[in-house]
Structures are given as C-alpha cells and as structure tokens.
C-alpha positions in Angstrom: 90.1 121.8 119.5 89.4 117.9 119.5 89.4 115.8 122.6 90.8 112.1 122.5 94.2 110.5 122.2 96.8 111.1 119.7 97.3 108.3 116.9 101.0 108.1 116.1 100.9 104.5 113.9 100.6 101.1 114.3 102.6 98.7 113.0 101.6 94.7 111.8 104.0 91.5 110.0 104.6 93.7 107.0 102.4 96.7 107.3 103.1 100.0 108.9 101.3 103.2 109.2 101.8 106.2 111.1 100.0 109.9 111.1 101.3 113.8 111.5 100.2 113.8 115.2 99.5 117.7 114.4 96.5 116.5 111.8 93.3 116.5 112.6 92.8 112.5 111.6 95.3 111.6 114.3 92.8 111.8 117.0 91.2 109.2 118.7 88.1 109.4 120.9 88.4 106.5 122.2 91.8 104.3 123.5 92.1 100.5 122.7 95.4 98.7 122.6 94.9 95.9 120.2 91.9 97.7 117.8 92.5 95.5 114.9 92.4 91.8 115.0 
C-alpha cells in the first residue's frame, strides 16, 4: 500500500490530464496546489 494523496488530473488553457485514481501512478507523496508553473 502507498501513502500520499490521490492525483485525479489537472487541467491548463488547452491541456487536460487525469489518472485511474485505483493506479499506482496516481499517488502523490507530497500535496501542492499549483505544482506546475
């Protein structure tokens, strides 16, 4: 089992992403709201 935060997607002008929150590579150790600039 992994510890962190679950990454669902982000979303920029027009570019969107978002993950299978069950995966493996949906979690996050660590939380930042704005982690791309």
């Amino acid at each position: 089992m992994q510890e962190g935060f679950s990454f669902m997607g982000m979303q920029g002008d027009t570019y969107a992403a978002h993950q299978d929150l069950g995966g493996s590579g949906s979690c996050l150790r660590r939380f930042n709201a704005m982690p791309f600039l």
